[in-house]
N, C-alpha and C positions, 0 to 999 in steps of 0.2 A: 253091575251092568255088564252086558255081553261084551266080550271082546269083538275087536274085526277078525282075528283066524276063525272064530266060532259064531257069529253073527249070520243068522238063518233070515230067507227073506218075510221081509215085516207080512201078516198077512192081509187079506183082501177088506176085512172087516174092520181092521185100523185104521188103514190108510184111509176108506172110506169116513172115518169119525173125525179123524185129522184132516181133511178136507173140510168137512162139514164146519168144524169148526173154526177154522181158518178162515173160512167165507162169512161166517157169523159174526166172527172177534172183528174183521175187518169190514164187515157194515157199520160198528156201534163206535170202529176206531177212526171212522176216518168220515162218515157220513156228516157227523158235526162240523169238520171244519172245511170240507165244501159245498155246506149248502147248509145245515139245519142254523145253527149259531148264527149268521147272516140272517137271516129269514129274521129269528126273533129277536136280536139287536135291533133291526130293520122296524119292527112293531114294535119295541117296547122303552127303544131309547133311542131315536132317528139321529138324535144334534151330536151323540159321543157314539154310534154307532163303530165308524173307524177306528178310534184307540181302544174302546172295549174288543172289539173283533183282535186287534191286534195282539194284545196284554192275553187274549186267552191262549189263541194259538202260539203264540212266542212264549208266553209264559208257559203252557203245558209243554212246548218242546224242549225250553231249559230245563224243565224238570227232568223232563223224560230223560234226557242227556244225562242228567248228572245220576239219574236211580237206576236206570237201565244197568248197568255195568255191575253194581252195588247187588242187583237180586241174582245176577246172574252168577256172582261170583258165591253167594249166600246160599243158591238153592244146590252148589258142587259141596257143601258142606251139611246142608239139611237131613236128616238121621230117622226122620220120623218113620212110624211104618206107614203111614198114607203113600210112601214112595215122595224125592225130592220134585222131581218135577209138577206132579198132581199136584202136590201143597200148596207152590207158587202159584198153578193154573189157579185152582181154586181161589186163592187170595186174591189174585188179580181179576176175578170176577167181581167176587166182592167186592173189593176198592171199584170196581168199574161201577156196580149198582149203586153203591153209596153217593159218587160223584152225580150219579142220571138223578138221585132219589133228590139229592141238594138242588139240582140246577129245576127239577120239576115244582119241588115243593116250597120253593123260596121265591117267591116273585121280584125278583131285584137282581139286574145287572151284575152287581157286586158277586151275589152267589151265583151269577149264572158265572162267570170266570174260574170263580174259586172251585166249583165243582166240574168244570170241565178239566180243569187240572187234575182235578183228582180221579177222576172216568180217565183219563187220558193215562196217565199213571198207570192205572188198572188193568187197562186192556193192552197198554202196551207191555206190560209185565206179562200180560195171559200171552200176548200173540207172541212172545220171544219164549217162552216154555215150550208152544208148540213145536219152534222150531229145534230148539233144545233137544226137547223128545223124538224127533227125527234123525239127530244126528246121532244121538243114543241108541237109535233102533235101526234103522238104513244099511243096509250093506252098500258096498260101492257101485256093486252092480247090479242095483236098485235105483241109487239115488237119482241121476238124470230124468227117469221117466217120471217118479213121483214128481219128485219137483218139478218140473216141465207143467205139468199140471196141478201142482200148488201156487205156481206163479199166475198162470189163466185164472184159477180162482179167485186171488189174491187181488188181481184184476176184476175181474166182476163184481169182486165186494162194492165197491163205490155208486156203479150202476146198477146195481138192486137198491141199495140205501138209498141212494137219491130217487127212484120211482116211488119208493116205500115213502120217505119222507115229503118228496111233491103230493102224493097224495092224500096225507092229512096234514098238511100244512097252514089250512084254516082253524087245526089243533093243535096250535106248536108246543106242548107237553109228549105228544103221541109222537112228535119228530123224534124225543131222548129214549119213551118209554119201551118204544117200538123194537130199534134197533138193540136196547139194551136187557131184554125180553127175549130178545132170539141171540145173543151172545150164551145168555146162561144157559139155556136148551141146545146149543151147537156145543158149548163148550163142557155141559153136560154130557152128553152122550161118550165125547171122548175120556174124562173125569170116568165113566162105566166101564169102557172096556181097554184102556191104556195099560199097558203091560209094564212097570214101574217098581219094582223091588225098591225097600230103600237099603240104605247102602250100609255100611259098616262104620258105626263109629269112627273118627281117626281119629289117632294117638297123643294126637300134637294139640293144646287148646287154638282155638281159633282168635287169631290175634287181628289188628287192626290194618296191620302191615297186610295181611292177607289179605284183607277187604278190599284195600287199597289196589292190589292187583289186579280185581278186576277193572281198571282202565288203562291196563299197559302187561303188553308182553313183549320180554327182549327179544330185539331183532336180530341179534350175534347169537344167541342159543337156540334161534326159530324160525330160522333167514326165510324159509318157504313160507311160512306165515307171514310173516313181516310183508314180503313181495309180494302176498296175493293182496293184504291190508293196502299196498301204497298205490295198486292197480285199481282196486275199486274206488280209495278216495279220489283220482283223478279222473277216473272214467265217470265216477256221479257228478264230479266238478261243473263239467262238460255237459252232463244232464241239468243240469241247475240253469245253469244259462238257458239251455234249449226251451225251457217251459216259465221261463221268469216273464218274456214280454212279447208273448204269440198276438196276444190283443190287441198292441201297440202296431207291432209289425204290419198285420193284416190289415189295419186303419191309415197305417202313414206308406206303405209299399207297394199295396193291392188295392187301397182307396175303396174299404168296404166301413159299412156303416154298421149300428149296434145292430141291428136286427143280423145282415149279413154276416157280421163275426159271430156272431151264436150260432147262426144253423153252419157256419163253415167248422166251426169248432164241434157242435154236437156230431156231425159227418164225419169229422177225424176223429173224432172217440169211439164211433160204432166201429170204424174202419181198422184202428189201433186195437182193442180189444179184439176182434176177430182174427188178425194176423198175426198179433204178440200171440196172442193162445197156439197159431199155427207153429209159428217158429219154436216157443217156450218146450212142446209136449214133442212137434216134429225129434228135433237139434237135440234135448236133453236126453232122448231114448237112443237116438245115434249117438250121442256121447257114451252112452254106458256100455256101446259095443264096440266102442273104438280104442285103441291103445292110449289114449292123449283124450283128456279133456281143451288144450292148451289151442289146436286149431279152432274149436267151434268160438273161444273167446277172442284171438286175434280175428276173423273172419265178420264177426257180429260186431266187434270194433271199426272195422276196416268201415264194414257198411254205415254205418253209424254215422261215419263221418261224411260218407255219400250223401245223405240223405238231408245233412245238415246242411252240407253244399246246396243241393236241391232246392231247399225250402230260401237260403239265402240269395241265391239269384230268381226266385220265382215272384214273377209278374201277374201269377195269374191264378186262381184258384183251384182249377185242377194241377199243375204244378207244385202248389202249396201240399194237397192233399196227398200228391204223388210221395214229396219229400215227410211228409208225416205219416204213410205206410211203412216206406222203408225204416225207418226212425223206430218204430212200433215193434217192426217185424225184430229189428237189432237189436232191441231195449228188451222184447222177451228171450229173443235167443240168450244174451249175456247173463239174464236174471238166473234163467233154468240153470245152466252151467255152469254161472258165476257159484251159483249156490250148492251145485256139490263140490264144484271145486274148494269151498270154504272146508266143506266138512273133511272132504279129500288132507286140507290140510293140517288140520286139528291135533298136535302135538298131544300123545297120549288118550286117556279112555275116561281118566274119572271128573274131568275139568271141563266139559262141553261149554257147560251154561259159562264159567269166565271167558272164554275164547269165543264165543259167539258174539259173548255182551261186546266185546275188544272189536271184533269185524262188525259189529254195529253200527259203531263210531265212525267207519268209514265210509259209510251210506248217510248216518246225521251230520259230520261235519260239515261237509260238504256243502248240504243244504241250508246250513246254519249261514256261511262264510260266501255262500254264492252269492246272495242277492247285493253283499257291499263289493265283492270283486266285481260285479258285473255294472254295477252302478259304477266302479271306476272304467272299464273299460266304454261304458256310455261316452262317461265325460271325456275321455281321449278321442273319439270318432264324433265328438258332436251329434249324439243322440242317431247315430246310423245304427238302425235296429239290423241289419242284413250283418254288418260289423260280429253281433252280436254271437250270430249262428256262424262266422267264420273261424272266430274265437275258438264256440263251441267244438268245431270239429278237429284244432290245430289241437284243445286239449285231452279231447278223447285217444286221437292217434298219440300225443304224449305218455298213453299209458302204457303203451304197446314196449313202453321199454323196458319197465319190470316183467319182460314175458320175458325177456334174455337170459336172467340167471334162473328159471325154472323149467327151460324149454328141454331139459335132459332128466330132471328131478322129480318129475309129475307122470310116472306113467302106471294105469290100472292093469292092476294085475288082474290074470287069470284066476277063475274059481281054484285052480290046484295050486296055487303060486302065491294065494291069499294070504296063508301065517306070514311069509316073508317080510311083508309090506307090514304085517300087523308090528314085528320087532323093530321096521323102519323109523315104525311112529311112533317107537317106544323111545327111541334112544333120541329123536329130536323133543326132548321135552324142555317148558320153558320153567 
């Protein structure tokens, strides 16, 4: 793998497949569990609809949790000549088709779970290669722009799956078939032209102990890592809340009915997707020209919490939508940013994929641990949903304090100034 003193920027016809595919992996990853699985629970087993719905999504998110870490730490070791990362993509299609193959060709509840687990698996193994491979090929003063526009994408995923899947929905096979059919041909193309050496034997057998590292990197030998890891787990924290009980809010706050909470929620999704894309591609290309990545993430923080404000005092639907712009626009700026600054901080060159699987965790925790911290903070306000988003926003601004020990440590160097940074990252290794 390229070093960063020597790391040329990735070129147009990559990035374009790494797109491509990004938007592929994440129609097939995520289009199941807002909308297709519902749909056919909903036909095929109405009276257990709810604990099967549940048992698949929780059940493939435990999974995902505890393997996520495991492949990432596996494919920094993988030797083969297909190159480490390919192999995993590859596999993680596979496993993704195998799961779609189970849930299509089994008519029973039972395998529709067991195989979304297994799809789930799959694609989230393919969609963390991609990212892997990114941070393998990226130079620094690259990364905000692509990314900026890998997160837009990464966004759009959901809403192409759901038109796709709304509209063979009186086929609910073609809901799994569909999205899991254009994973392999997105994730093909990039599988053709990904630039992927594989690597060099090491020396040392691969032990268990090792494996095991992919769910923990020390914080005293990594301190920058460690601080970016406790930033994002509390700024998702914060995101967790924000999206746990809009439906609730808008019902019990703004006195809107089912119909009205749908077309207010589809309006803030057209609205969110377009300005997260504005901010994500705007913010992350200004980052890569700026000295600091560390302003655009306290800033998009700051906002964040605005807007959470916003939406908690809002009486009114246009109010609501105001405060779920801003929210949009922040939730992309910090993504695009958040996400070089990840790679930004990446102790060493040959370990991506363990250090990514590790900042993973601090995007699934979160999400795992929100819905019962939030359900406690319900029960202390007496089910005050506005409570909720104030919460929100006190936790977000809480993250802003791990920006203090890196606000001197985090700065992009100049093209001519690049090997320096490159030895920086050498010597914080964990």
């Amino acid at each position: 793998m390229s070093t960063r003193s020597t790391r040329e920027r990735m070129p147009v016809l990559q990035v374009l497949a790494v797109l491509l595919a990004q938007l592929t992996i994440s129609v097939a990853l995520i289009t199941p569990t807002t909308y297709s699985l519902a749909i056919w629970l909903q036909d095929t087993a109405s009276a257990s609809r709810d604990a099967l719905l549940a048992a698949a999504i929780g059940g493939s998110s435990v999974a995902s949790l505890l393997v996520g870490p495991l492949i990432g730490a596996l494919s920094d070791r993988t030797t083969v000549r297909l190159g480490p990362r390919r192999t995993w993509l590859v596999s993680g299609l596979v496993a993704g088709s195998i799961g779609s193959i189970i849930m299509i060709g089994i008519p029973s509840p039972v395998a529709l779970v067991l195989g979304w687990c297994i799809a789930a698996i799959g694609y989230g193994a393919a969609n963390s290669m991609v990212m892997v491979y990114l941070s393998d090929r990226l130079p620094q003063r690259q990364r905000g722009k692509v990314l900026g526009v890998s997160t837009a994408v990464i966004y759009l995923g959901p809403v192409v799956g759901v038109l796709l899947a709304g509209a063979v929905a009186t086929t609910p096979p073609l809901m799994f078939a569909i999205p899991s059919i254009a994973a392999l041909l997105g994730g093909g193309v990039l599988i053709l032209v990904m630039h992927d050496p594989p690597v060099e034997p090491s020396t040392t057998p691969l032990r268990v102990v090792e494996m095991l590292e992919g769910y923990w990197v020390h914080p005293r030998r990594s301190p920058r890592f460690a601080w970016v890891w406790w930033n994002r787990a509390i700024f998702f924290l914060g995101v967790a809340f924000m999206t746990l009980y809009s439906v609730y809010f808008l019902s019990t706050n703004i006195a809107l009915d089912s119909a009205q909470i749908a077309a207010t929620m589809s309006l803030g999704g057209v609205i969110g997707v377009a300005v997260s894309t504005l901010g994500g591609v705007t913010c992350g290309t200004l980052s890569d020209r700026s000295s600091s990545r560390l302003p655009f993430i306290v800033a998009s923080t700051v906002l964040l919490a605005l807007g959470l404000v916003v939406i908690a005092t809002a009486s009114s639907v246009p109010q609501y939508l105001v405060g779920n712009g801003i929210n949009s626009f922040a939730i992309g700026v910090y993504s695009a940013v958040g996400q070089a600054l990840q790679f930004d901080v990446i102790p060493g060159e040959r370990r991506n994929g363990r250090y990514l699987a590790v900042l993973g965790l601090s995007n699934q925790l979160p999400q795992a641990i929100g819905p019962f911290v939030a359900a406690g903070v319900l029960a202390v306000f007496g089910r005050d949903y506005a409570a909720m988003y104030f919460t929100a926003a006190g936790l977000v601004l809480l993250s802003l304090i791990t920006i203090v020990p890196l606000r001197h440590h985090l700065r992009i160097p100049s093209p001519t100034s690049e090997p320096a940074t490159s030895v920086a990252h050498t010597k914080e290794n964990a």
